[in-house]
N, C-alpha and C positions, 0 to 999 in steps of 0.2 A: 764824798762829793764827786761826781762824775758832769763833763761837760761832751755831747756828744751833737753831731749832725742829724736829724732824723726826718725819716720823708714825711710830704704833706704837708709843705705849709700852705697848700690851698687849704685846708681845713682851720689852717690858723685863721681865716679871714671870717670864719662862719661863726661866729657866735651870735648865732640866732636865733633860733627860732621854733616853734611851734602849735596852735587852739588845742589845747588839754589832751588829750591824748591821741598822739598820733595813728596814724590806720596804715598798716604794712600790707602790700595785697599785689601778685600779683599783674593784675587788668590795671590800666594806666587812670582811672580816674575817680575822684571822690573828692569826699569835704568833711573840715571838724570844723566844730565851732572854737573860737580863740575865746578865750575867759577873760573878763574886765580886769583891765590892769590893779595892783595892790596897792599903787603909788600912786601920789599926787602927782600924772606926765599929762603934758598936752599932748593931743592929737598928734601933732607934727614930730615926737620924741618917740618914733618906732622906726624898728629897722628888723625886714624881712628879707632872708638869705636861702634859698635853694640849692643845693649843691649836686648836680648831674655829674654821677660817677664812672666807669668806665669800672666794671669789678669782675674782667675778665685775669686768666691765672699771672699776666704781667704785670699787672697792678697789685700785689701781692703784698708788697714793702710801703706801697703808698697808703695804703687799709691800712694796716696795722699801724704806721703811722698816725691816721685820724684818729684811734683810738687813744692815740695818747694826748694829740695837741687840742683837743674839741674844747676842754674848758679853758686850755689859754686864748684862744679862739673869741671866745663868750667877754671873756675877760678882757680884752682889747679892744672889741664893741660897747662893754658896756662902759667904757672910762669917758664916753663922750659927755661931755660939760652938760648934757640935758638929762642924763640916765633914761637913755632910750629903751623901752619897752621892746626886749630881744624874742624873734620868734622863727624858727632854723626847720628845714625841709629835707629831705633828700632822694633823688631818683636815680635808683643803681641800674645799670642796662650792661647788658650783653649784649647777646645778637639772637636771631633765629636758630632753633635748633639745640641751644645752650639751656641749661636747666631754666631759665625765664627770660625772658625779653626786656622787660620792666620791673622792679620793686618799687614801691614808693613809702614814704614815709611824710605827710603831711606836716605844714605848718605848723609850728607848737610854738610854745612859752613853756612849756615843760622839757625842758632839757633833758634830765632824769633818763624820761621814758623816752626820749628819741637814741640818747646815748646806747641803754641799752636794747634796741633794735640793732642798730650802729655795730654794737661788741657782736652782734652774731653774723653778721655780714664774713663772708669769708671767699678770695676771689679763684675762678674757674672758669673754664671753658675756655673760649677764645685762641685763639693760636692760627687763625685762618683770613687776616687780612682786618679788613671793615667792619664795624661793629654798628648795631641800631641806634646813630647818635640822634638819625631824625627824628624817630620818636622819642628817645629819651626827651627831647628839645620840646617835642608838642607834648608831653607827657608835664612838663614841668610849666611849661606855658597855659596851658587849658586845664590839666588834671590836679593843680592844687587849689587849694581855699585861701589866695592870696585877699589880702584885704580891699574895701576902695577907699581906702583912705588916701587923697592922693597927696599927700604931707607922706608917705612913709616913704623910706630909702630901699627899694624893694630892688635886688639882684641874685642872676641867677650863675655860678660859678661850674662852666662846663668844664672837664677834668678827666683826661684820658690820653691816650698813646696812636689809638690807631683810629684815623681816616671814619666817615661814614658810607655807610650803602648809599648810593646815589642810583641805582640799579636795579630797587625794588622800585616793581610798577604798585600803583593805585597807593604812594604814599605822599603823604608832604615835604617837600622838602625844607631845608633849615632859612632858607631866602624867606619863604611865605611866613615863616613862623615866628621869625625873631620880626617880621611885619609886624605881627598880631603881640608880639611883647612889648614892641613900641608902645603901639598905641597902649596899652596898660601899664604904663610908665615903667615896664622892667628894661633893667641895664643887660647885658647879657657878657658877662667877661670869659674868656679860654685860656686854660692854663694845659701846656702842652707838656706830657711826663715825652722824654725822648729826643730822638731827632730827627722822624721819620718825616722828610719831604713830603709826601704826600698829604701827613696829617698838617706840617706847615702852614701850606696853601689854604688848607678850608679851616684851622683855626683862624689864622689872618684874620680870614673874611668875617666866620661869624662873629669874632669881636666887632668890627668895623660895622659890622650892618647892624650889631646889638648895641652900636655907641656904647661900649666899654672897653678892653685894653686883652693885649694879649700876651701871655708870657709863657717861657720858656722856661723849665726846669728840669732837673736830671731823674731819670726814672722814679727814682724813690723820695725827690722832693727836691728836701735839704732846708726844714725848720730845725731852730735852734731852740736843744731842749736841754737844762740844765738843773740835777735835782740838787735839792739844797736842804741844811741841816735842821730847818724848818718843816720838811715836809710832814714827819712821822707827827709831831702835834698837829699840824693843820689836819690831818687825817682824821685823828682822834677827833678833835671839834668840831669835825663836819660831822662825823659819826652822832654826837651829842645835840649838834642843833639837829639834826633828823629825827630824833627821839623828843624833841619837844612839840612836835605836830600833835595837834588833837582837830579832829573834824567834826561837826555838826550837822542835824536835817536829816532828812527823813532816810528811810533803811537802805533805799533805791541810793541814796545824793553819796550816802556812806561809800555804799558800795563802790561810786564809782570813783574815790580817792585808792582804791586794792593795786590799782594796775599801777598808782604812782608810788606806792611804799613800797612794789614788792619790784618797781625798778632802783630805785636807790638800796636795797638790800643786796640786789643784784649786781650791782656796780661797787658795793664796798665790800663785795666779797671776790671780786674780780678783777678788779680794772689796778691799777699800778699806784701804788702809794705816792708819785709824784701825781698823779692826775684826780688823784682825791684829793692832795691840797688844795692841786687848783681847782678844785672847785668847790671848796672851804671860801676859796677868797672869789668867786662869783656870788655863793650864794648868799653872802654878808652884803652884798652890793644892792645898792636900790634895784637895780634892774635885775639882778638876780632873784629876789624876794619872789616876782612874780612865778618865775620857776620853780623855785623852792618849795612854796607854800599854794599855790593853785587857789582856788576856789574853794571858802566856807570853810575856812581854818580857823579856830575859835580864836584863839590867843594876840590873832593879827586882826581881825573883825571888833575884838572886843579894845582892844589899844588902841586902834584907830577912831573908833566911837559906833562903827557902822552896825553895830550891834550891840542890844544889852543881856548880859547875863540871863538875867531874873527875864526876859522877854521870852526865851527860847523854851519851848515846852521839854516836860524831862525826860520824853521817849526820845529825843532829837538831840538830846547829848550826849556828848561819849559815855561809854559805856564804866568807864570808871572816874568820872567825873558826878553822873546819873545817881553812885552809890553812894555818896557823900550830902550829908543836910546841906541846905541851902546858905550857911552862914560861910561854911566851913569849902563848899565849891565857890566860893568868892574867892577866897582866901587863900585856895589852891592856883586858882588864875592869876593872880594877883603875883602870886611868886615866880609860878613859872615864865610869865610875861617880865619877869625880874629876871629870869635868870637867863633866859632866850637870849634879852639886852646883853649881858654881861658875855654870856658867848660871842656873840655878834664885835663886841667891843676886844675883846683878844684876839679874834680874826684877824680884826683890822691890823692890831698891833702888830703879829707876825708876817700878817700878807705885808706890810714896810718894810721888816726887817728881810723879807725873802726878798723882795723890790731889790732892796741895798745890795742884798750877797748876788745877784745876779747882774747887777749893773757892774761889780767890780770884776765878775767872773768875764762877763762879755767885753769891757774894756783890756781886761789884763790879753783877751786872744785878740783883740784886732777889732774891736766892734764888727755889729752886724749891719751897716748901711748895705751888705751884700746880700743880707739872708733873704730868702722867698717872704719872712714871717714882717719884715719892714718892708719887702715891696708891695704885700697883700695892705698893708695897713696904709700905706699911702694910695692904694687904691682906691680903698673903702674911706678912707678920709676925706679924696676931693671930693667921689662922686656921690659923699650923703650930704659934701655943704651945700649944694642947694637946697637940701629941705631943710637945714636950718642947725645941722648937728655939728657939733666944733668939736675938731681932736688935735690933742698937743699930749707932745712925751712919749712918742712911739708905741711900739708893739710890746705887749704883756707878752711873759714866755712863762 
């Protein structure tokens, strides 16, 4: 067991977000579609998170960071008393002249695949003052697929060290922009890595004109990350409810389930044995579900009633479900939708007991009422209660 500080806890705050598979590109603008929730949520039980990055070479500790806190992140959002429907964005920027200007990474509910965009990010360039924060800003403002749902708790979490260009002609600046986020109900929060006076000043501001909050934290963050003896099984059972997907519909619909298995293959063959726990204990969560399983997953279609077996023609089912009589592909569903449960239901059990070993680990140093990962979560706490979403018990780590 190791207890240590690690940067990013602006990423702690993002457990959100993204419509089925998100689009990485370049040019600052596009659109996915978001997939209907798996869960019985009202309209008002979403929460959409953007996260404008700063992923020049000083940002370096703060990256690598996200990569480990994202599903504690998810995890903290989804503990609200409604199991808000979580859908998480991202727009990395540099500056002119730097390998790109913009990345983006749209809106999703598929975590999975935003994660792994996320793992390949890696920071450079920069070292020459001001960075393109203004269009990062209109980038995340105009160039995502936010919903109009105006019940959802939709913010955008600016994050970086240095200053914008204010300098470049025939651009928008951050005043006109965080305008146009207003009026579409985005919050706009700045989390300052550093100390640099200059960046100061205009994060102040753009929190204050984005009606959200602005904070300060030390280059490399300073979330609180703690692995526990827990973690190496939670791995394992995340590994196994991954393997319980089966998808249905036509060759095309198949197809486009590829990009979401061969990211979760990707990230359990890479990402860090605490961060596959945590997100062992997202993906057992109601609002997890939707991330987990996407769109025309048999086994959730067929338990929930929205589908029957015997309805679904047998080019349109998996392909080794397809090979089995029809008595006998019941019967196959019927268990694994057994056994999914029972995975789902050990989850839970070890995500309490990892709950418990990190409440005594955090109490024994001095709790965290200081960490970035409680001041982000009281963030996101006040400014989703008006739409309706209740949080008690602090930040998941």
């Amino acid at each position: 067991m190791k207890t240590k500080l690690i940067g990013l806890g602006l990423f702690a705050l993002t457990a959100t977000v993204i419509g089925i598979y998100p689009s990485l590109y370049s040019s600052a603008f596009g659109t996915v579609a978001h997939p209907p929730p798996r869960h019985t949520l009202t309209q008002s039980a979403e929460i959409e998170v953007v996260f404008v990055l700063d992923t020049t070479g000083s940002m370096d500790g703060l990256i690598a960071t996200a990569k480990e806190k994202i599903w504690s992140i998810a995890n903290t959002m989804a503990q609200s008393q409604q199991a808000p429907r979580i859908s998480m964005g991202l727009v990395a920027y540099r500056d002119r002249g730097d390998g790109y200007v913009t990345q983006v990474v749209d809106l999703s509910s598929d975590l999975d695949t935003m994660y792994a965009r996320l793992m390949d990010f890696k920071a450079d360039g920069g070292g020459d003052g001001p960075e393109s924060v203004n269009l990062a800003l209109r980038t995340a403002v105009e160039g995502i697929s936010w919903s109009q749902n105006p019940n959802s708790y939709k913010a955008i979490f600016l994050v970086g060290d240095a200053p914008p260009h204010m300098d470049y002609g025939n651009e928008q600046r951050y005043p006109e922009i965080l305008a146009a986020a207003t009026r579409k109900g985005i919050v706009v929060n700045a989390i300052q890595c550093g100390q640099m006076p200059q960046t100061t000043a205009h994060w102040t501001e753009i929190a204050r004109l984005g009606n959200g909050r602005y904070l300060q934290v030390e280059q490399a963050g300073g979330a609180v990350a703690i692995a526990t003896p827990f973690d190496a099984d939670l791995a394992e059972l995340s590994a196994e409810l991954d393997r319980t997907r089966m998808y249905y519909g036509t060759e095309s619909e198949r197809a486009a389930t590829e990009t979401k298995l061969a990211s979760a293959e990707k990230l359990e063959a890479d990402a860090s044995l605490s961060s596959r726990a945590r997100r062992a204990v997202f993906n057992a969560s109601a609002s997890g579900a939707a991330s987990l399983f996407g769109e025309r997953e048999l086994l959730e279609d067929v338990a929930a009633g929205r589908v029957e077996l015997a309805d679904i023609p047998q080019e349109e089912l998996p392909a080794t479900l397809a090979a089995l009589p029809a008595p006998a592909q019941a019967a196959a569903v019927e268990a694994e939708v057994k056994r999914r449960a029972e995975l789902r239901q050990r989850i839970d059990e070890l995500a309490a007991e990892r709950d418990d070993f990190i409440s005594r680990e955090v109490g024994e140093s001095g709790g965290a009422e200081d960490s970035l990962d409680n001041r982000i979560y009281e963030m996101v706490r006040d400014q989703a209660a008006p739409k309706g979403l209740i949080y008690e018990g602090g930040p998941k780590f």
